[in-house]
N, C-alpha and C positions, 0 to 999 in steps of 0.2 A: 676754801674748805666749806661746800656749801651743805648745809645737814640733811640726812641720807635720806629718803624717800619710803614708804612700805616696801616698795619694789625694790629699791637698791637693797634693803634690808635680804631680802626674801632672796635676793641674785644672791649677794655676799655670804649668806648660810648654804645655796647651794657651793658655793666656789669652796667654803671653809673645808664644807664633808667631803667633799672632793681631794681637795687639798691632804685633808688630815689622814686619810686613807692610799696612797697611790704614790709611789715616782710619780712626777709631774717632766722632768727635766730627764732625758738621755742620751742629750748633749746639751753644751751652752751655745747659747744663742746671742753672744755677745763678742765683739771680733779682738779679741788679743792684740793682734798687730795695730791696730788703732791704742789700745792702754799703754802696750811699753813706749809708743813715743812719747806717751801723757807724763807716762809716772816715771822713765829714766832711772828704774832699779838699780841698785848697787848692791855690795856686800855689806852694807850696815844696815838695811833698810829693813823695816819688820812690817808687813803688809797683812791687812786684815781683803778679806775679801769673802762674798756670800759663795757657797757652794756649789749650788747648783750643782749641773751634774759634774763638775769636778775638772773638768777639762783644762778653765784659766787659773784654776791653782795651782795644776802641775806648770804650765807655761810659765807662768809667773816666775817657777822655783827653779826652769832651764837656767832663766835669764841669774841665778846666783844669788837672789837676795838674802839676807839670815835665817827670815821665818818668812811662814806664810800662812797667816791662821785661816783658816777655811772655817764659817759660821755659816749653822743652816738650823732651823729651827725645824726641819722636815729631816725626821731620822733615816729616811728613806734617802735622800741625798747623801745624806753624811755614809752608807753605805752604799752609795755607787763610787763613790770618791776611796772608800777603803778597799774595795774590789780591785777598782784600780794600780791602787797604792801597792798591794799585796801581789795582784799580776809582776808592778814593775820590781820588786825584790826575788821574783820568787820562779820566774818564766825566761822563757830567751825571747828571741823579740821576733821570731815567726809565728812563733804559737800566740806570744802577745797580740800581734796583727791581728791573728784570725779572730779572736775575741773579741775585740776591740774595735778593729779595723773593716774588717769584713761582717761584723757582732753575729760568726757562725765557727763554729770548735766541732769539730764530730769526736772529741775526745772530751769535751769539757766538761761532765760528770767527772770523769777522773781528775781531771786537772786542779777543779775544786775541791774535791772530796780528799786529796791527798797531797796537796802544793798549796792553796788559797785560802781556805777556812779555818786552819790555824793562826793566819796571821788577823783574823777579825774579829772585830769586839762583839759582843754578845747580839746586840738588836742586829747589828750587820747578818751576825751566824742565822741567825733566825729568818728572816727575810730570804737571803741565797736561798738555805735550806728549802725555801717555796716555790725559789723564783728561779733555781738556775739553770730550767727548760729553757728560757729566754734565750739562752745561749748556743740551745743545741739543737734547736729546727731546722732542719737542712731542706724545708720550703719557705723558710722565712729568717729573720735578722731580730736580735737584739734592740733596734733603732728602730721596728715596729712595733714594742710593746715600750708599756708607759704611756700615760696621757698624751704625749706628745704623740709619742709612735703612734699610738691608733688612729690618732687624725694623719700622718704620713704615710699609716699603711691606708686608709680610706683614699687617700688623693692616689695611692697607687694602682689603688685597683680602676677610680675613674682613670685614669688617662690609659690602661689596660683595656677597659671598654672602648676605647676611642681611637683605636691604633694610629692614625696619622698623625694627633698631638702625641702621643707616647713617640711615635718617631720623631717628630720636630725636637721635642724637647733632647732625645740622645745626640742629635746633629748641635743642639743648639750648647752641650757641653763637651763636645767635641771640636769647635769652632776654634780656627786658630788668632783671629782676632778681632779686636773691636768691631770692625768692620763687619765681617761677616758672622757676628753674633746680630748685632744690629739687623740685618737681611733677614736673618735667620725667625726672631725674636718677633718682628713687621709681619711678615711676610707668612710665618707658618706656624706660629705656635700664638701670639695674642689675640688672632682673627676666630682660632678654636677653643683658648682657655677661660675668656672670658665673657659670660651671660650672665641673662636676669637670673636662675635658679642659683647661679655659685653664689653673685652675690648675694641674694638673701640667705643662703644657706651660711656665709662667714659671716654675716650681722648677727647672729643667735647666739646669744648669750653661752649659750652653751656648748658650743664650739668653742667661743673665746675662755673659756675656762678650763677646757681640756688643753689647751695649749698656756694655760698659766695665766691669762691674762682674765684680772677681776672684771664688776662691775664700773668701778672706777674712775678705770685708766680706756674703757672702753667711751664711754662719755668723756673724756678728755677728748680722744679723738673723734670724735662725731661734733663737739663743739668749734672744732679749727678743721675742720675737712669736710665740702657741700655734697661731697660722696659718702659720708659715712666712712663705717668701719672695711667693707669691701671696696668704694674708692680711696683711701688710704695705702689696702694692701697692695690693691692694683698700681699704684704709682709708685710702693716699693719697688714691687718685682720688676716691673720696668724700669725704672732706675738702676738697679742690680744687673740687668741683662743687655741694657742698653750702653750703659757710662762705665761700667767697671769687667775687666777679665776676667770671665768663668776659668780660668786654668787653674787658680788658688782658691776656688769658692767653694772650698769646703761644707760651709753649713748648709745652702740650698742643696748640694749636690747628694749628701745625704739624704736627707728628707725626698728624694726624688731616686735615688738608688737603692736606699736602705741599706747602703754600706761606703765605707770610705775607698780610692784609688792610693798607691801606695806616692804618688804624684800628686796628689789630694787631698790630702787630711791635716787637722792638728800637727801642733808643732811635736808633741808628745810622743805622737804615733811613727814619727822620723827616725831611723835608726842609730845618730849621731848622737840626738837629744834622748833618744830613750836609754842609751847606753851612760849621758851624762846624769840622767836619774837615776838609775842604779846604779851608779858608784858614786852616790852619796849627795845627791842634788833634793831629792824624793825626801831624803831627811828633814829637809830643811819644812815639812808642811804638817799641820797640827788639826788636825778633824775637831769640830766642836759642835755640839749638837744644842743648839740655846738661842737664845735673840742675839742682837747686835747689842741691846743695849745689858742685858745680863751678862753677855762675855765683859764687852768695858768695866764693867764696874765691877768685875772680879781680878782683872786683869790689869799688872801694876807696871808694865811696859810700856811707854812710849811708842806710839806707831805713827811711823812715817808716811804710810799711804795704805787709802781707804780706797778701796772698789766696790760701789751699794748698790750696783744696778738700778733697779727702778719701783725699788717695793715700798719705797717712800709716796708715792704715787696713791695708791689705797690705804695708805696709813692718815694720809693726809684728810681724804673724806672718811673715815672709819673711827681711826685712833687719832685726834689730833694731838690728845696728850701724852701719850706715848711716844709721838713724834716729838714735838717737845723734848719728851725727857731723853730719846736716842741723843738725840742733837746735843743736847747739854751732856752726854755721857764722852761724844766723839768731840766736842770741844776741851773737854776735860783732860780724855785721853791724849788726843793728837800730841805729835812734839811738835816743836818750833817748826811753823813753814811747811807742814802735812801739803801734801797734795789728795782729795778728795775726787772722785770721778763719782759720777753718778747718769744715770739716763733714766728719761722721762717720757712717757707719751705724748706731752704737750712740751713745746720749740722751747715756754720760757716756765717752768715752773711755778707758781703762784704762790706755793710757802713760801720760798727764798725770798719773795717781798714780804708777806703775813707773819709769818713765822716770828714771834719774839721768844729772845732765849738771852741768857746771862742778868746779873742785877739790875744791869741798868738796860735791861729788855729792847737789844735793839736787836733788828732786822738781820737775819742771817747774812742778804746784802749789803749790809754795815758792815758785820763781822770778818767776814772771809773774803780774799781778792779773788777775786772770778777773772778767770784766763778765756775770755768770750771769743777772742780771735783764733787763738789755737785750736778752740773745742769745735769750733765752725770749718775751721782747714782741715781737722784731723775726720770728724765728719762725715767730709763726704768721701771718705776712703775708702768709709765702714760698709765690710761687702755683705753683712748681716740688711741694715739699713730699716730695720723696723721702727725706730722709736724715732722720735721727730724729733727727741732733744739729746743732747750730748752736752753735760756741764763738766768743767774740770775747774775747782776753786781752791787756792792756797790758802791754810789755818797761818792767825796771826804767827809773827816771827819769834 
């Protein structure tokens, strides 16, 4: 937690305005199917989890657990998650697709104005009210606006400039297996996707911040990677294209389509599952717009499993005390034997050693049983593959 610089200062107030102003998230970028082997949901289980754009809370809530409190201190999240929420009660599940699936409705002025914005809370009303062209470009997608999307629709239009990586890449998500992804990946699409300009273009700060990612967690990775922040991403994607099947990879697939395949997509977006959220699954999930550590300490429920993604990361150089005091609010809260997920830019975290919390102030690595083998098996599954660490730690018994 080494103290912040003028520059990290200067970075971190652009990322905040950033931040405080915009959807950042429209989608998560975090792989589900890697959490439920982690967390092993049941029907007694009350799961707390950040919102983001909303996606692994509904997942979470196929899978049956009691609740699923969705926490997001960006009201803009907490209303794409109610968007959602309000599609699955309120729509059939073609029209849901097209929204969602496809993020394009040629009906979806109406669909909103007479189906969808009754069922949402006031900052939600307000926001649609602005935003719910997003949905209705029929030369563009939903999953091109938001901080995120601008940088997915930018990388669309270069590979658009470039036609034979635009064709590599559709061959290279049409591939029927490892194998000739691999050929595919060699041979026609890394040879043209990656230069000196891209690279320095993903090192700038200000790219990494339209994609969510602070000052930071950016120097986390530049400190463990001799490539920086674009040798990092480069040895994601190859990883992802080389070691695991594009036929389920949703999240690149997006980002590079700017819409989901019905073959393709979230668990949510499935027919089976979107039909077990509207009839009474979708209930089970509680929108909350506040910190992690504000909900806890309002909040007199026992929780069984925490999913924090990785915003402990910039809290850690920013707020150390803060962190702290989360920490002491999710040890408080936890019941007996929580299981905790969390992901990090850096492989081992450095609070979980620094970090003192409880009376007798020891080490979160004292505290909590770290499941280091599972979280390294489960891993490298993850067809997301951004963040270099993946921790899953059990609260005492």
């Amino acid at each position: 937690m080494d103290t912040p610089s003028l520059r990290d200062r200067l970075d971190q107030r652009l990322f905040n305005a950033i931040y405080s102003r915009n959807l950042v998230y429209n989608a998560c970028w975090e792989d589900p199917a890697v959490d439920r082997q982690a967390l092993g949901l049941g029907p007694d289980d009350s799961v707390l989890v950040i919102t983001s754009a909303g996606c692994n809370a509904l997942d979470y809530a196929i899978a049956g657990p009691r609740r699923v409190h969705a926490v997001d201190a960006n009201p803009r999240q907490t209303a794409l998650l109610e968007l959602k929420i309000a599609g699955i009660r309120r729509l059939e599940f073609d029209d849901y697709f097209k929204v969602f699936g496809e993020g394009y409705h040629a009906d979806f002025r109406n669909l909103y104005q007479n189906r969808l914005r009754a069922e949402l809370g006031e900052f939600a009303q307000a926001w649609w009210d602005k935003h719910w062209n997003w949905f209705a470009d029929p030369r563009g997608s939903f999953y091109f606006h938001g901080l995120s999307g601008i940088v997915a629709r930018a990388c669309r239009a270069y590979f658009r400039l470039r036609p034979r990586l635009n064709h590599a890449l559709t061959a290279l998500f049409q591939a029927r297996d490892l194998s000739e992804q691999r050929v595919i990946y060699d041979d026609r699409v890394a040879p043209l996707m990656w230069n000196k300009p891209l690279d320095w273009l993903l090192s700038q700060q200000f790219v990494m911040s339209m994609l969510g990612v602070p000052y930071p967690q950016r120097k986390l990775v530049e400190a463990q990677h001799a490539g920086g922040i674009a040798g990092f991403i480069r040895e994601a994607v190859q990883y992802v294209f080389r070691q695991l099947p594009v036929s389920d990879n949703y999240f690149w697939h997006v980002y590079v389509a700017g819409r989901y395949r019905r073959d393709c997509c979230p668990e949510y977006l499935k027919p089976d599952n979107f039909a077990a959220l509207k009839a009474g699954r979708v209930d089970a999930i509680v929108p909350h717009t506040t910190t992690v550590t504000e909900f806890l300490r309002s909040h007199d429920e026992p929780i069984t499993r925490f999913v924090l993604l990785d915003h402990m990361d910039w809290m850690s150089s920013y707020y150390p005390q803060a962190l702290a005091e989360e920490w002491e609010a999710i040890l408080q809260r936890a019941a007996p034997g929580a299981r905790i997920l969390l992901r990090s830019a850096h492989e081992r975290p450095a609070y979980l050693d620094s970090l003192r919390v409880g009376s007798e102030g020891r080490s979160l690595r004292e505290v909590l049983a770290f499941q280091d083998e599972l979280a390294q098996s489960l891993h490298r599954h993850d067809r997301v593959h951004t963040y270099a660490g993946f921790v899953i730690a059990d609260a005492p018994a």
